[in-house]
matplotlib code that plots the C-alpha trace (Angstrom):
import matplotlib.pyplot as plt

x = [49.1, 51.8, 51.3, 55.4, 56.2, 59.0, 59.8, 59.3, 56.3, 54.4, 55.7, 53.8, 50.9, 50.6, 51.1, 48.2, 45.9, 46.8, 46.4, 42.9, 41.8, 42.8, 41.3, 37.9, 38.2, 38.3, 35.6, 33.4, 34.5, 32.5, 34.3, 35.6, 36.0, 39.5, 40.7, 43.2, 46.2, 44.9, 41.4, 43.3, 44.7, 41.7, 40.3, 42.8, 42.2, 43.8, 44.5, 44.8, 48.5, 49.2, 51.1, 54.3, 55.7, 55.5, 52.9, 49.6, 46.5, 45.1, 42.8, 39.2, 39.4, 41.7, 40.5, 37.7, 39.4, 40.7, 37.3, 35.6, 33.7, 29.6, 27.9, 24.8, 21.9, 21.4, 18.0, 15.1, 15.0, 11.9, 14.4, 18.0, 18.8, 17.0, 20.2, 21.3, 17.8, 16.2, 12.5, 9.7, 8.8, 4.9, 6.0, 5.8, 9.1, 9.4, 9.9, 9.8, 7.8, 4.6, 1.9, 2.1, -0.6, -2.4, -1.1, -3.4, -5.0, -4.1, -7.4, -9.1, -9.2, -12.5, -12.4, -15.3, -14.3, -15.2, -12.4, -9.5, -10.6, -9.5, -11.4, -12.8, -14.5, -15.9, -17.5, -18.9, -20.4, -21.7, -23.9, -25.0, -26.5, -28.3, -30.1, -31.2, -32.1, -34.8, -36.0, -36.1, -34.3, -33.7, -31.4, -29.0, -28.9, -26.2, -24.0, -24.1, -22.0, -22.8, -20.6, -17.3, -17.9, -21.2, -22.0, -22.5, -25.5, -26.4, -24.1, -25.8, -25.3, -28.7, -29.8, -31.6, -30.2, -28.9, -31.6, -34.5, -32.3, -32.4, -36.4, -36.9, -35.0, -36.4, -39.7, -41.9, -42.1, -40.7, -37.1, -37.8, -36.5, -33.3, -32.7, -33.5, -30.9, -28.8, -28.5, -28.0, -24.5, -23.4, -23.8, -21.6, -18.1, -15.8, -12.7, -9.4, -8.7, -6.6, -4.4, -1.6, -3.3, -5.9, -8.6, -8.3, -11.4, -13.3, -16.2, -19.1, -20.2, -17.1, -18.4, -17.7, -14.1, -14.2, -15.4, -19.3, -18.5, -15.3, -18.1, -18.3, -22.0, -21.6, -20.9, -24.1, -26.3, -24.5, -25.3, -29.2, -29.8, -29.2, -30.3, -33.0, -31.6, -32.6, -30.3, -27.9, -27.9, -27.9, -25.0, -23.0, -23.8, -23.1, -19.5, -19.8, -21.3, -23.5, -26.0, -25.8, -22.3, -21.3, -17.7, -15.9, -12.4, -9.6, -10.5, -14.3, -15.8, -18.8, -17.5, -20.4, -23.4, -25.0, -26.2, -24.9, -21.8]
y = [95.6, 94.2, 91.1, 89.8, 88.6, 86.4, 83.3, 81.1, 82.2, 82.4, 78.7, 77.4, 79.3, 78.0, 74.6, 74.5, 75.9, 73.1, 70.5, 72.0, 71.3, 67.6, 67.3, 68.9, 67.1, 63.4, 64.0, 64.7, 61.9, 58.6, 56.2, 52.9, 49.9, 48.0, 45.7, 42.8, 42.5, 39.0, 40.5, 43.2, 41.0, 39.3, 42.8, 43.1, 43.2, 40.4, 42.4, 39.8, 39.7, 40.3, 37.1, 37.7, 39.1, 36.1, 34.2, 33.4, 33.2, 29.1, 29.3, 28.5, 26.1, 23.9, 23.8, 22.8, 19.2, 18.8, 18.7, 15.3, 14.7, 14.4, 11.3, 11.9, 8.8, 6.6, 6.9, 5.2, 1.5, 2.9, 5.0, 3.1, 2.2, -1.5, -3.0, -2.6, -3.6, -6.9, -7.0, -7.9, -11.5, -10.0, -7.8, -9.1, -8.1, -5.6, -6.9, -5.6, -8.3, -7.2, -9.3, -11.3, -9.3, -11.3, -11.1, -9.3, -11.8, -11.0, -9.4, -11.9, -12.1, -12.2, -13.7, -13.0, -14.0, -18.0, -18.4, -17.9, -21.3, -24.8, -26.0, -28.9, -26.2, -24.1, -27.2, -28.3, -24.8, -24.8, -28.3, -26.8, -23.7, -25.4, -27.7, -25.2, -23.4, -25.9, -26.0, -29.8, -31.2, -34.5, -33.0, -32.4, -36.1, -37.4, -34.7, -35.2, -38.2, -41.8, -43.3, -41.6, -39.5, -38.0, -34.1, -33.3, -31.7, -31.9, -31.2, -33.9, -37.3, -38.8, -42.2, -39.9, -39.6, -35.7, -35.1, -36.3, -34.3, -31.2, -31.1, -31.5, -28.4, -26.4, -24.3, -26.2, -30.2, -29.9, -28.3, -25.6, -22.9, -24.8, -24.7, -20.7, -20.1, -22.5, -20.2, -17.1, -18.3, -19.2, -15.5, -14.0, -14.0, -17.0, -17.5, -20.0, -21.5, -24.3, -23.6, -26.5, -29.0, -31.9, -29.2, -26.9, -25.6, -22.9, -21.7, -19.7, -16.9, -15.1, -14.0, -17.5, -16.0, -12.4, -11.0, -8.9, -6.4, -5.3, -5.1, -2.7, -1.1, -2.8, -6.0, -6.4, -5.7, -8.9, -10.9, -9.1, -11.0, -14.2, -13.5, -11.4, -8.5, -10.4, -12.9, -10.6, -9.4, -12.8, -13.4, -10.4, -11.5, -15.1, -13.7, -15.1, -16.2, -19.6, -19.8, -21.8, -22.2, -24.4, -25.9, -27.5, -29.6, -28.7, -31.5, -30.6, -33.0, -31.1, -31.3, -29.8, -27.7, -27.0, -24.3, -23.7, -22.7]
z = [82.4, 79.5, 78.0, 78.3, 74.4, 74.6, 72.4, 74.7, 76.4, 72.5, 72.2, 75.3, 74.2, 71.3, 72.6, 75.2, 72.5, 70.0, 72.8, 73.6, 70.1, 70.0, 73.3, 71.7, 68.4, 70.2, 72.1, 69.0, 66.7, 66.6, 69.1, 66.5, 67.9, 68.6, 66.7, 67.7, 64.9, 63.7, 63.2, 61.1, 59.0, 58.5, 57.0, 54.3, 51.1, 49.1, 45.6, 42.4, 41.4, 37.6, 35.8, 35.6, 32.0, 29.6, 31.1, 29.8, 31.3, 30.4, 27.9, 28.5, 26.1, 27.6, 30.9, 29.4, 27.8, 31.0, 32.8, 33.5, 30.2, 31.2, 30.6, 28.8, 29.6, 27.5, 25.0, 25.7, 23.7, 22.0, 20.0, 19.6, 16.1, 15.0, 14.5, 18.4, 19.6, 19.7, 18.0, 20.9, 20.8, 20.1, 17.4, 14.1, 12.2, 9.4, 6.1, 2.7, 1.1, -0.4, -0.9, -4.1, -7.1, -9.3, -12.9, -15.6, -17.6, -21.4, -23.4, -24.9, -28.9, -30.1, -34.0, -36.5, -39.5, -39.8, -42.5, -39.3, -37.9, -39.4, -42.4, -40.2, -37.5, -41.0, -42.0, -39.2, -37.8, -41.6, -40.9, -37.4, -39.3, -42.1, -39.3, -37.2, -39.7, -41.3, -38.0, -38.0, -34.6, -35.9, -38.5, -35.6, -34.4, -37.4, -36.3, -32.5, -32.9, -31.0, -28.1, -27.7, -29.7, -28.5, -28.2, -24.5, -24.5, -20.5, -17.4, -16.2, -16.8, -18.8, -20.5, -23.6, -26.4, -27.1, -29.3, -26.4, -23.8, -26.2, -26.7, -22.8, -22.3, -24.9, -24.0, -26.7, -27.2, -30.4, -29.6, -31.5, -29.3, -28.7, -32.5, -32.3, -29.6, -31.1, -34.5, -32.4, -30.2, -33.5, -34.8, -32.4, -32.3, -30.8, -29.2, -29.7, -26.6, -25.2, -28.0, -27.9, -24.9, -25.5, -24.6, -27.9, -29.0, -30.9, -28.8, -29.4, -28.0, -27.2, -23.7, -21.9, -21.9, -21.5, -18.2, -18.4, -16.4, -19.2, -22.2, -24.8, -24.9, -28.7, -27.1, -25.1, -27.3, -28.7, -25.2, -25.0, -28.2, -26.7, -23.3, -21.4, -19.3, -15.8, -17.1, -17.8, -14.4, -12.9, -15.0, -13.5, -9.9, -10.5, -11.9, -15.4, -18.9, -18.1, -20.9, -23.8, -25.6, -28.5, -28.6, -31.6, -31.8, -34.3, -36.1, -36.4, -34.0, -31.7, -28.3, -26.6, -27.0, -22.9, -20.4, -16.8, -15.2]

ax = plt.figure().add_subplot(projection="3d")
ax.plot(x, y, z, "-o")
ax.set_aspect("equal")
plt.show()
């Protein structure tokens, strides 16, 4: 049997066959679910718009400025500046004053040479020698002085006369070792002091104004000969010279001649 081949009858042909295939090809696609037109909209993409030609993007900068500024807290009181914070009451303030230093005492000048004192003092120390010396107490009495005038001779107050007081403190009855110890302050060195005041003096030994623990190894064999070395040491703890010392005015008169501090 012929197959007719007409235009038309190709067409219709051709038509169910292309029908068949959509038919086929919906039923093997996955089924998508519908979608109202205000949910569609939803689904858009909203795509950034370029600025327009001659317009700039605001810089970061200034958007910035225009922020709120942040406020930062405030630091703790233990760390503001002193002069925006008020001292506790139980705090002693802070000053700059430092406590007050005692001033360094000059040196002391320690004389030798007898011809440096008046003429008065020479003379005077000269008599004291020559009566220790002969090593007759009662030599000493004329040059003690009487009344106002008298040597002191005690640090306490006594109804002898110097010479009496001198032989009761000596270590035999007849004041012979006072007269001993009496040559030997005279052989050290002395010192000027009180220079300008009622109290001027030349004194003997040296050491009742220069402090023992600022000697010179030269300088105690100097104190050793007129003290023992236990006295020497009481000495240093008692803070000071406070043996036997000899003192004579400007104008020659013995002042004193006594032991103790």
């Amino acid at each position: 049997m012929r197959i007719p081949t007409d235009g038309k009858t190709l067409l219709r042909g051709s038509l169910i066959v292309l029908s068949a295939l959509f038919a086929t090809t919906a039923l093997t696609l996955p089924a998508r679910p519908a979608f109202a037109l205000s949910e569609l909209k939803k689904e858009e993409v909203e795509v950034p718009q370029k600025p327009a030609e001659g317009e700039k993007a605001a810089p970061v900068e200034e958007e910035q400025e225009n922020a709120a500024p942040v406020e930062l807290p405030q630091p703790d009181p233990l760390i503001r500046k002193r002069d925006s914070v008020t001292e506790p009451a139980d705090e002693p303030a802070v000053t700059d004053d430092k406590p007050a230093e005692e001033e360094p005492q000059p040196p002391v000048e320690v004389l030798y040479d007898i011809e440096k004192a008046p003429e008065p003092v020479r003379r005077m120390r000269q008599l004291i020698v020559e009566a220790a010396a002969s090593g007759d107490i009662e030599r000493l009495r004329p040059l003690l002085g009487k009344g106002v005038t008298e040597t002191q001779v005690s640090m306490v107050e006594s109804q002898e006369g110097p010479v009496e007081t001198l032989k009761g403190q000596s270590g035999d009855s007849d004041g012979i070792e006072v007269l001993a110890i009496l040559l030997d302050v005279l052989a050290t060195g002395y010192v000027h002091v009180g220079q300008g005041t009622p109290d001027e003096m030349y004194v003997w030994p040296y050491f009742t104004a220069k402090p023992l623990a600022g000697l010179t190894p030269p300088e105690k064999v100097e104190l050793l000969r007129i003290v023992t070395a236990g006295d020497f040491a009481d000495m240093q703890e008692f803070g000071s010279y406070n043996f036997y010392r000899v003192g004579i005015a400007p104008d020659g008169q013995w002042k004193f001649f006594v032991t103790g501090d």
